[in-house]
N, C-alpha and C positions, 0 to 999 in steps of 0.2 A: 888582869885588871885588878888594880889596890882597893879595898873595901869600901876606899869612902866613893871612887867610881862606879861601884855596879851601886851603891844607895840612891847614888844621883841618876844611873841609866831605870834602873829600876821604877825611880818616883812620876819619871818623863813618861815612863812606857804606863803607866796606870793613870796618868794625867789625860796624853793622849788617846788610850782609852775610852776613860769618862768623855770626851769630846768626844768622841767615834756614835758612843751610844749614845750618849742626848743629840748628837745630830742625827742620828737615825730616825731616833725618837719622836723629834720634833718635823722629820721629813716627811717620816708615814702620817702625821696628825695633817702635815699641808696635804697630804695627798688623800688622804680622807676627807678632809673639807672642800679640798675642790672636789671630788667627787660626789659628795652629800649636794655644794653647791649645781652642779650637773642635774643631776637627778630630780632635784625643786620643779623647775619648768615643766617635766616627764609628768612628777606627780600631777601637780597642777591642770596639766595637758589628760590624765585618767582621769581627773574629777571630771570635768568636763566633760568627757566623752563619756561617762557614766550617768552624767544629768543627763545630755544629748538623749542616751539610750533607754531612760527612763521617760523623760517627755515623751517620744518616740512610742515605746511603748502603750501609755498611757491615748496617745493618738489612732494608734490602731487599733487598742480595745472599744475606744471610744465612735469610733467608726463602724464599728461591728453593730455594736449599739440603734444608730442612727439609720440603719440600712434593713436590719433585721428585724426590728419593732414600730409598732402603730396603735397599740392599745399604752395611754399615757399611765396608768399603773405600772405595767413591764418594764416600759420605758425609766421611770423614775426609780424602782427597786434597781436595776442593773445598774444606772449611773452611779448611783451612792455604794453601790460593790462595788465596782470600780474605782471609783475613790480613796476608797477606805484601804484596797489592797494594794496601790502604784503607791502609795506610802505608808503605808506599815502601818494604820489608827485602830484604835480599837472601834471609834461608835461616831455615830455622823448621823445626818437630818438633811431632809430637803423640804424647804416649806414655798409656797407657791402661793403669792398675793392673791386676795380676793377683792376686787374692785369695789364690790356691794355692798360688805363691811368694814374694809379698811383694815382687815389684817390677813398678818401671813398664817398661812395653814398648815399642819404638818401634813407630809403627804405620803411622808416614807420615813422610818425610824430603825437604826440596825445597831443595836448595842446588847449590850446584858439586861440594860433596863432602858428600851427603848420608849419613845415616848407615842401615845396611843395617835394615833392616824384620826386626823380630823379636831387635835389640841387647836385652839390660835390664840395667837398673842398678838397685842396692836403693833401695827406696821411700822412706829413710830417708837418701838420700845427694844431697849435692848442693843447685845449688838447686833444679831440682826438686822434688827430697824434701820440703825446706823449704817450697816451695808447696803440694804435695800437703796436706802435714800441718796446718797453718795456714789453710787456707782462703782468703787472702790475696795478690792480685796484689805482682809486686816489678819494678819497675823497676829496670835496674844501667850508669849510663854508662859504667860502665871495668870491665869483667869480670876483669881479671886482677887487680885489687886484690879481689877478693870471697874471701873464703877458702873458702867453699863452694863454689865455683865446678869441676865433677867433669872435672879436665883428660882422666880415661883418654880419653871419648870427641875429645875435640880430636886427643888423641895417636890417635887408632884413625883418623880421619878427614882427620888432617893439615890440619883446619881451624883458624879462628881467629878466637875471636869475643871482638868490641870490647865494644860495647853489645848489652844484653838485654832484654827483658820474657816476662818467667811469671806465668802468671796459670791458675788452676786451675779442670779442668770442674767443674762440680758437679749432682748431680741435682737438682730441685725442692724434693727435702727438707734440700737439703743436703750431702747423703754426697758426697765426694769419687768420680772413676770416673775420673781423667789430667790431665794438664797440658799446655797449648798455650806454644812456647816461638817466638819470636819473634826473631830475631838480624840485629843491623849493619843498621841504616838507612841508606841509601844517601847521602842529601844532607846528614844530620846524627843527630844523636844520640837516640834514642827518649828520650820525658818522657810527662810525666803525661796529656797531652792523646793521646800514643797507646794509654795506657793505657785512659783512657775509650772511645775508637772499641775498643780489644782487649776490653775489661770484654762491651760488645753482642757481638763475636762469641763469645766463647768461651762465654757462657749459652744463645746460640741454639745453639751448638754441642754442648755437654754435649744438649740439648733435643733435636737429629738426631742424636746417638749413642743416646740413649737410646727417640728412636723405633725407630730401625731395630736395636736391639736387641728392642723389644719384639716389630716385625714378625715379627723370625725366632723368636722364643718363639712366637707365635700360631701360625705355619707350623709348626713341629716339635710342635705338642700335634697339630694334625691330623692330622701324619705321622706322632704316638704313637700316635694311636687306631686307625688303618690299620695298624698294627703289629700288634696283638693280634692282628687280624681273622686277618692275614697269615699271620702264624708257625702260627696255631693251624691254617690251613689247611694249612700246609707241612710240619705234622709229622703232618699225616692221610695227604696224599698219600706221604709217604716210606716209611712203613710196608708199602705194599704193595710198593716198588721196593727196598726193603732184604731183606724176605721174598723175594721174586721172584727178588731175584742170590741168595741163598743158595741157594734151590731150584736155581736152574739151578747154581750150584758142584756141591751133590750129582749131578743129571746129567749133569755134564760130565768128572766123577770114575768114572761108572761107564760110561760110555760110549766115551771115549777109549781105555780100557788095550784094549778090545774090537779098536777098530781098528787100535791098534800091535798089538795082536796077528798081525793080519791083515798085517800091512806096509802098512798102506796108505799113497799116496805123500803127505809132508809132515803125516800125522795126530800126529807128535810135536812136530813146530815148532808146529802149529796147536793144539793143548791148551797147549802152553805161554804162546802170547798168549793165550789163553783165560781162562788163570786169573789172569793178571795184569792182566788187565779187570776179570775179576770181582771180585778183591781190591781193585782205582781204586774201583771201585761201590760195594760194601760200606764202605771204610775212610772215603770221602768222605761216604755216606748219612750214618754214623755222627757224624762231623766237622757236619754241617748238624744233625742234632739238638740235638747240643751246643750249638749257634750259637742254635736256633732259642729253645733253653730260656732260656738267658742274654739273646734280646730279651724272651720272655716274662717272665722275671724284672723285667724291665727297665722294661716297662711296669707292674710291678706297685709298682716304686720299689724294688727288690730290686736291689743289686750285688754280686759276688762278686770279693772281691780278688786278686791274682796270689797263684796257687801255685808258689811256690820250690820245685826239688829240682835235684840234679845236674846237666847239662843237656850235650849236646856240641853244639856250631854245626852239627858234618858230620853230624850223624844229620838234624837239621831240615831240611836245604838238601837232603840227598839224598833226602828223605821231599815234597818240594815241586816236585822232580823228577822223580819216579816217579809224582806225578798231574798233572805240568803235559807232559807228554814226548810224548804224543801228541798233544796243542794246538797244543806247538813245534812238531811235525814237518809236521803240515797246513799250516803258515807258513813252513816251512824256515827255523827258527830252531835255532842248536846253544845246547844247554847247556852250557855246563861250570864247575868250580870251580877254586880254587888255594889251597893253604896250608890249607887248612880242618882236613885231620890235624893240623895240630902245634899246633894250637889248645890253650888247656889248659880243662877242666871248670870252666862257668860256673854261677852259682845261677840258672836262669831259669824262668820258663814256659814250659815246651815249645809246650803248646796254641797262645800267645797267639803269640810266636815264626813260628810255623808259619802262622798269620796274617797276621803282617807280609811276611815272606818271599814267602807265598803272593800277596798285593797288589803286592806291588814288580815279581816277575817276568810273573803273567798280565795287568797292566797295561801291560806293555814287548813282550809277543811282538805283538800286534797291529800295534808304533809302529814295528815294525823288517822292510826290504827282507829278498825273498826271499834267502838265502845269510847274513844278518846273524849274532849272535854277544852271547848273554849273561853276563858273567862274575861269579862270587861268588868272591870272595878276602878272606883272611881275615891277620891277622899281631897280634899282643901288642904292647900300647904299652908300657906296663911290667909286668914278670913279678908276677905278684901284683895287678897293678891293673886293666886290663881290658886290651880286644881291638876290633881296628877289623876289622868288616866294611864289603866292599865291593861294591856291586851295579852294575856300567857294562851301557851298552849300546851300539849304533854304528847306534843309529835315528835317529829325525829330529829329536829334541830338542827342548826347550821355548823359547818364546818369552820375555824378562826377564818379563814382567808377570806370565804364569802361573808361573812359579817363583819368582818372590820371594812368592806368595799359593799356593805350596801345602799350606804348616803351619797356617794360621790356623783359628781355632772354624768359617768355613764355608766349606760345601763350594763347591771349581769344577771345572769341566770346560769339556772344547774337544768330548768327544765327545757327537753328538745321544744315543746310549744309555746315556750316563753319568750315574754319579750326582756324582764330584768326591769322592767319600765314602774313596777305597783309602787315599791319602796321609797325608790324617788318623786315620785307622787304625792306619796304620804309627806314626806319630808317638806317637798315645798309648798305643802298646806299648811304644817306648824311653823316653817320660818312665815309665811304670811300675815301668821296671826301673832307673830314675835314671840314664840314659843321654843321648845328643843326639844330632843327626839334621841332616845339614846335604846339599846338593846342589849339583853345580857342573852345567849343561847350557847348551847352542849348536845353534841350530837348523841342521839338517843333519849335524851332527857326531855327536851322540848324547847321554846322560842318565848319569851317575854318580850316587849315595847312599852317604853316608857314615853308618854305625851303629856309633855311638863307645858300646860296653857294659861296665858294669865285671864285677869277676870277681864282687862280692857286691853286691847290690843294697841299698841302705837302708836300715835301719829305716822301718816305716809311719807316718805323723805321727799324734798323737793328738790 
């Protein structure tokens, strides 16, 4: 072959070549993109079965839930764990409508700075509110652009929340009863698909609220019935112990001046406890009737509203006193007050008043070391607007769990003979008077109550 032949075989065979490899090139690119194209659907097809498995999930925690609890604390603490871990958030809320006053409540709070149990915000504020009212879940990636968005609690909490999902309980028929609030997902931003996994729990959710509301209805109709029985039996037995102190008064009246006549030794110190027993017996008999009438009312679907009239704090406190004094003293627990005279004349119910008071303190002598020290103190917030009493003690104090639960509709206790029943007592003696009620305690240290009362109580709602 002549030199200018093998130039030209030469140039053919590097030409053909370069065609060999860019078609190779460009073969394995189709064969990759059909393949990538292939694979799309598969992907698509794992997403899906990985939402599936997550729903799924979240359904059979959620069922655990609904099958294994009946006390609506448990209830609402487990659901918002649950929540919060089938999607990865950091801090979440359950607040639960209050018909009485028109807002929602917190009922359960799980973050870094979670928000305190028993906050409320109006029903009608926020997005919240907006969930409440709508019926309708809302997903929000960027919270601070939302203008609904109710900063006070951020500002009370010192939190800070990015992205949100609210989605609303609802009973079977419908009716709204709270909203489950769902905040900052840890690896990325809540969407639609956690709204789907939030949609199963919050229905299973409303469904264990709504059981364990109805358990404690069933429980209190039986403990209505037992009621009647009760009282009616309690106001048979009192009648002979109310006649009986009165009789023994009249002989204690006639008999005593006999032996101070005589000098006999200590027969005027001992007439004088005498009849300040019998006046405990009498004044208390008389107080239990009352009580007894208004359960019986009570079970009859009869309630009797508060009777307003003048009211001083120190006649109550000293009147709660003089039947708790010999209780204390078996306990070596002192009483005393502070401030309570310069209190000024509030409109209350004496009765109901004398109740609360009554609860707060024979509640506390039992909790408190021999030598210990009850105090009722009293001071004006604003002249004309009400008055903060104050009931501390320097007994053994409550543990966070039972004091953040002891305003709530049910009852608790730590003691085997307790009912859990005083605190809620107290409570709905200051919402009566349109008042608040709030408690600071540490175990070991001792139990404060704070009863924030105005001077004039509200008009009744109609």
């Amino acid at each position: 072959m002549n030199h200018v032949g093998k130039s030209v075989w030469d140039s053919s065979r590097t030409f053909i070549g370069d065609i060999s490899v860019e078609f190779e090139c460009k073969s394995s690119s189709f064969q990759i993109s059909v393949t990538e194209r292939r694979k799309e659907p598969r992907r698509i097809e794992d997403r899906g079965l990985i939402q599936r498995n997550r729903e799924l999930e979240a359904a059979c925690r959620m069922t655990e839930v609904l099958f294994q609890n009946f006390h609506t604390d448990e209830v609402v603490k487990k659901i918002l764990t649950t929540a919060l871990e089938v999607v990865g958030a950091e801090s979440g809320s359950i607040l639960l409508a209050s018909q009485d006053s028109e807002e929602l409540v917190f009922r359960h709070s799980i973050g870094a700075r979670p928000v305190e149990i028993g906050t409320a915000i109006p029903w009608d504020k926020g997005i919240a509110g907006a969930v409440f009212h709508s019926g309708q879940p809302i997903v929000i990636p960027d919270v601070k652009r939302d203008q609904r968005h109710y900063k006070a609690i951020d500002e009370l909490t010192e939190h800070v929340t990015r992205d949100m999902v609210a989605l609303p309980l609802k009973r079977w028929e419908g009716n709204p009863i709270g909203v489950l609030e769902v905040l900052n997902k840890r690896e990325s931003l809540l969407d639609e698909e956690d709204v789907a996994i939030l949609t199963i729990v919050s229905a299973l959710a409303a469904s264990s609220i709504e059981q364990s509301r109805l358990y404690r209805e069933a429980k209190l109709a039986v403990i209505l019935g037992m009621l009647g029985d009760v009282s009616h039996d309690i106001k048979n037995m009192l009648m002979p112990v109310l006649s009986g102190a009165q009789l023994l008064e009249d002989e204690l009246d006639e008999q005593f001046p006999r032996l101070m006549e005589v000098k006999m030794k200590g027969a005027e110190t001992s007439y004088a406890n005498c009849q300040e027993l019998t006046r405990m017996i009498v004044n208390n008999a008389r107080r239990i009737q009352r009580r007894v009438r208004e359960i019986a009312d009570a079970v009859k679907g009869v309630t009797s509203p508060p009777h307003f009239a003048p009211c001083l704090i120190s006649t109550v406190v000293r009147a709660v006193f003089a039947t708790l004094k010999t209780y204390a003293a078996e306990h070596a627990v002192l009483l005393e007050t502070d401030g309570l005279d310069t209190l000024p004349v509030i409109e209350a119910d004496e009765h109901r008043l004398f109740t609360a008071f009554y609860n707060l303190i024979s509640n506390a002598i039992p909790e408190i070391p021999g030598g210990g020290l009850i105090s009722v103190s009293g001071e004006e917030n604003n002249p004309g607007e009400g008055i903060l009493i104050t009931v501390s003690d320097n007994g053994q104090g409550m543990c966070p769990d039972v004091r953040d639960r002891l305003f709530h509709s049910e009852a608790i206790t730590t003691k085997q003979e307790g009912t859990g029943l005083g605190t809620k007592i107290v409570k709905d003696v200051v919402d009566a008077h349109g008042g608040r009620i709030d408690v600071e305690s540490e175990l070991g240290v001792g139990t404060t109550f704070y009863l924030h009362l105005p001077v004039h109580p509200p008009a009744p709602r109609l």
